[in-house]
C-alpha positions in Angstrom: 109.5 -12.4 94.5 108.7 -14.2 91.4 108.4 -12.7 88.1 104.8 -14.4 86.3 105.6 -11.5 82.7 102.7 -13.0 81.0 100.7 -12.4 84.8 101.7 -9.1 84.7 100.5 -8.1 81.3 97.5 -10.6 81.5 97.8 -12.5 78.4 98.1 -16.1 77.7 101.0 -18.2 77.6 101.2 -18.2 73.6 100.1 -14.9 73.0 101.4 -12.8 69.6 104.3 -10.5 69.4 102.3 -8.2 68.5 99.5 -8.7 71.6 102.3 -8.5 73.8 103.4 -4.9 72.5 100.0 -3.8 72.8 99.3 -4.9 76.3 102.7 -3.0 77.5 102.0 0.3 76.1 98.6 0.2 77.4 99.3 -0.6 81.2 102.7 1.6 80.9 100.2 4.3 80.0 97.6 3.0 83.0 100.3 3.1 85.1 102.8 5.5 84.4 103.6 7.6 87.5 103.4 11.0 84.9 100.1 10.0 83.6 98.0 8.4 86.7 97.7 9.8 90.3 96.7 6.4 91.4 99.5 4.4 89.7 102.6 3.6 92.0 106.1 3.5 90.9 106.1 -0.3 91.7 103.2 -1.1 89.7 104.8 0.6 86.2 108.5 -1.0 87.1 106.4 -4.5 87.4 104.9 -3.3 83.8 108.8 -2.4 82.7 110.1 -6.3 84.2 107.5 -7.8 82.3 108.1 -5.8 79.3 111.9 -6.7 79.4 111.6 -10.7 79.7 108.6 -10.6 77.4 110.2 -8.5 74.0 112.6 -10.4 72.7 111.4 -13.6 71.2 114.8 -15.7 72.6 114.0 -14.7 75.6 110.7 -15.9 75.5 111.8 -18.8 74.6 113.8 -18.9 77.7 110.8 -17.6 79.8 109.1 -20.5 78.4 111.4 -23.3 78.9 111.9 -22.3 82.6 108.3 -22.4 83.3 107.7 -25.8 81.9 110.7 -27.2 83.8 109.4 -26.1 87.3 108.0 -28.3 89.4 104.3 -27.7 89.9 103.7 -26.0 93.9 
């Protein structure tokens, strides 16, 4: 299964650092298995992926220059 992190969080390709923080903490609060009867422990660890190739900016970087290399499906 591919990994879309900017998908995930919806937010667009150039989006802020700081956009990106906010996005995470409000879908890991939507969907936090503690906080939401209706959230599923897949849908918070998909938040947590995201989160994880999203934080850093290098590895944004990285995110980036893999999406732009792909070949178009």
């Amino acid at each position: 299964m591919e990994l879309d992190a900017y998908k995930i969080l919806a937010l667009p390709r150039d989006a802020s650092d700081d956009e990106i923080r906010r996005a995470y903490h409000r879908l890991a609060r939507e969907h936090h298995p503690d906080r939401s009867t209706a959230a599923s422990a897949a849908d918070f660890d998909r938040v947590q992926q995201a989160w994880e190739a999203l934080r850093e900016p290098a590895a944004r970087q990285q995110l980036s220059l893999i999406h732009i290399s792909e070949p178009t499906r």
